[in-house]
C-alpha positions as CSV (number, residue, x, y, z in Angstrom):
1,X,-96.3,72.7,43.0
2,X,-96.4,75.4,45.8
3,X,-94.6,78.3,46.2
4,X,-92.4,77.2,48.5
5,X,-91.8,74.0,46.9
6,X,-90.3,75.8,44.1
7,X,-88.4,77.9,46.1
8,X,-86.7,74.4,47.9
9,X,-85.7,72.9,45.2
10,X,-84.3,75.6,42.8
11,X,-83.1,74.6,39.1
12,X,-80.2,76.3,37.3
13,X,-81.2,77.7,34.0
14,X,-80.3,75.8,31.2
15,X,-77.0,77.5,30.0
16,X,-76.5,79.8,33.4
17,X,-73.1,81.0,33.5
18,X,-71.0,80.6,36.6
19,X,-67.6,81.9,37.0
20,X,-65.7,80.8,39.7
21,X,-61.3,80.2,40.6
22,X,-60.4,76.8,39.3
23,X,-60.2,74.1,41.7
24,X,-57.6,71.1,41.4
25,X,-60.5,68.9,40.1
26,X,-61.0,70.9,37.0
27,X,-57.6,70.0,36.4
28,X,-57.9,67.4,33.9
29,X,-61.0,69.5,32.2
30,X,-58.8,72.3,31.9
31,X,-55.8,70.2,30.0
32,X,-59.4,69.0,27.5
33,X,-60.6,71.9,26.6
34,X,-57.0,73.4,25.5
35,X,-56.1,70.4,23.8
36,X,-59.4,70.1,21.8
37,X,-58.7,73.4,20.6
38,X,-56.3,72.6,18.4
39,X,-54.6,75.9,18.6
40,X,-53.3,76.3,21.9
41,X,-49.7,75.4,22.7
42,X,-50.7,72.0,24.8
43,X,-49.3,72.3,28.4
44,X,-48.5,68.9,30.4
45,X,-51.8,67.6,32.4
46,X,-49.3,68.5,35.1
47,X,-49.5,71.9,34.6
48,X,-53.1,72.6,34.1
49,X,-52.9,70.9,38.2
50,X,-50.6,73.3,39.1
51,X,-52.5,76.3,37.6
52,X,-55.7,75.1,39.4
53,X,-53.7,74.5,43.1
54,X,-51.3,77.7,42.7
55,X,-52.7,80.2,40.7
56,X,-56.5,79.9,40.9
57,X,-56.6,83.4,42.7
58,X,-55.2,84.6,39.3
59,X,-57.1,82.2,37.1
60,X,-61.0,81.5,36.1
61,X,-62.6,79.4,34.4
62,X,-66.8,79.3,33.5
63,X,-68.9,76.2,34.0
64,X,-72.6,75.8,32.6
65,X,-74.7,73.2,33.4
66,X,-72.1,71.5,36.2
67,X,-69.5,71.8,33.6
68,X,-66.3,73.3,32.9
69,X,-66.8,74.8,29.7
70,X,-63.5,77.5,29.8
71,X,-60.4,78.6,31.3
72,X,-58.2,82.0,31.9
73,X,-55.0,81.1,33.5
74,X,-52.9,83.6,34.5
75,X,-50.3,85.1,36.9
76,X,-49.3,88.7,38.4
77,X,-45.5,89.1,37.5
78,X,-43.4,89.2,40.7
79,X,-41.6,92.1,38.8
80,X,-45.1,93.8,37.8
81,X,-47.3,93.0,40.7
82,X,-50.4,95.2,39.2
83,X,-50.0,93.3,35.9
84,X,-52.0,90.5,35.2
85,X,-50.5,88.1,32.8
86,X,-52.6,86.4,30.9
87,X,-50.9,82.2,29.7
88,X,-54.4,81.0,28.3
89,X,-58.0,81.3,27.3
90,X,-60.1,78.7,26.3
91,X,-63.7,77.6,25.6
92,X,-65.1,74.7,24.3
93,X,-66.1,74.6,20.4
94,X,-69.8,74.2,21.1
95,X,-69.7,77.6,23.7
96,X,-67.9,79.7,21.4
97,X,-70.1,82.7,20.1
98,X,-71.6,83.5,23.5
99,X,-69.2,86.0,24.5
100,X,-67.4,83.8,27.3
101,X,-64.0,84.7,26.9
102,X,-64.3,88.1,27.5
103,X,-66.4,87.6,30.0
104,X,-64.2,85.4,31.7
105,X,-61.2,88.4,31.3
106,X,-63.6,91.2,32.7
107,X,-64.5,89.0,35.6
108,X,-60.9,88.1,36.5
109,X,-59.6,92.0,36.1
110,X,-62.7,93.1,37.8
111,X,-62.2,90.4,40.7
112,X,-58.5,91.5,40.8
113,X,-59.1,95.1,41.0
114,X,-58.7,95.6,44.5
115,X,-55.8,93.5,44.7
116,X,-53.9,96.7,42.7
117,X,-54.0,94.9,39.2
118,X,-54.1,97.9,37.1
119,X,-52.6,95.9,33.8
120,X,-53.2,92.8,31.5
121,X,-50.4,91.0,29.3
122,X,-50.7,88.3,27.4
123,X,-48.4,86.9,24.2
124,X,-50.3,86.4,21.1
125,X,-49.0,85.1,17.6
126,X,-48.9,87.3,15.2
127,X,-51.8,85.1,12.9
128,X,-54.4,84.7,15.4
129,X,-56.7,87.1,14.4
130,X,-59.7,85.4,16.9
131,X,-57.4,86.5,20.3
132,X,-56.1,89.5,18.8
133,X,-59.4,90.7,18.7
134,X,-60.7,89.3,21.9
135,X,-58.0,92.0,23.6
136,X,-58.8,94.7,21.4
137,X,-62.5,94.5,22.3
138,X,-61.8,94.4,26.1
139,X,-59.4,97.7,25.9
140,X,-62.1,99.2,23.8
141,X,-64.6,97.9,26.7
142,X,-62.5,98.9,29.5
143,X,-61.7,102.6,27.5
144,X,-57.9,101.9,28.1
145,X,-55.2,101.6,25.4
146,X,-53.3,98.2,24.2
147,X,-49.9,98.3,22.8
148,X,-48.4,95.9,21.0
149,X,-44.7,95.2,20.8
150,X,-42.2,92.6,19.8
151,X,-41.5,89.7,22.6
152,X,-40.0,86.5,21.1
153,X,-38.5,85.6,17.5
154,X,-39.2,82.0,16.2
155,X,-35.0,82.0,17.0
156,X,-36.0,81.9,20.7
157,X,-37.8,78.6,20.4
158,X,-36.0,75.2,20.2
159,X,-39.5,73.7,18.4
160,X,-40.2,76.1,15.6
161,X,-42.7,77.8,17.6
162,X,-43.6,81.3,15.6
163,X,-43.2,84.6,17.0
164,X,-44.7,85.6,19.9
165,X,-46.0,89.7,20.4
166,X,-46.9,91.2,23.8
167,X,-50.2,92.7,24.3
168,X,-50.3,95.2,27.6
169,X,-54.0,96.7,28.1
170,X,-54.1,99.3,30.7
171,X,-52.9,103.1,31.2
């Protein structure tokens, strides 16, 4: 093959990362990959379509090998509009260990830098050591402080949900 053949007909890398705003199409992937995590509260398929259509400025998800293989969704508070807040991160089982989901965070606060997005929030449960430290390591990667405080009781669930805490990264 020639030179120039090669360079016609490129080839993705086995396992080349692309990040990139949801579209409505990964809808239904997104809606997978949370449910076959087993961990994740499971939103309606609905949702996961609205979060591709309406927030995909504010969202990102990573596909490798023409696949969707994991999801940020988020939002900018319309009473904090330089805080990002964070509803999910998820990658599928057999792309866990690579590093993804921070990846995904950096690339979404990095993207949204110019847009004045200064802060990240998300709720996490007060058990689940694997996100906990997923937003410890990006403050410490960032070189910005996290706080932790106290957002909703089990009381303030009708399902028996458990508590929820609120992370903020940012100075």
């Amino acid at each position: 093959m020639t030179p120039d053949q090669k360079s016609a007909n490129p080839t993705t890398a086995p396992d080349a990362v692309l990040f990139r705003s949801p579209q409505i199409a990964d809808g239904v992937r997104l809606w997978e990959i949370a449910r076959n995590t087993e961990v994740l509260d499971l939103n309606s398929s609905y949702a996961y379509l609205l979060w591709c259509r309406d927030f995909s400025r504010t969202s990102v998800v990573t596909v490798v090998d023409n696949r969707v293989v994991g999801f940020v969704t988020g939002f900018t508070r319309p009473d904090a509009p330089h805080t990002l807040m964070v509803w999910q991160v998820a990658v599928d089982a057999d792309q866990r260990g690579k590093g993804l989901a921070g990846r995904m965070l950096t690339e979404l606060l990095d993207r949204l830098a110019p847009d004045g997005v200064t802060h990240l929030e998300t709720t996490i449960s007060p058990d689940n050591e694997a996100s906990i430290a997923l937003f410890t390591a990006l403050a410490r990667r960032r070189n910005t402080t996290i706080t932790r405080s106290d957002l909703f009781q089990p009381e303030n669930f009708p399902d028996g949900h458990e508590a929820e805490e609120l992370y903020t990264i940012g100075d």
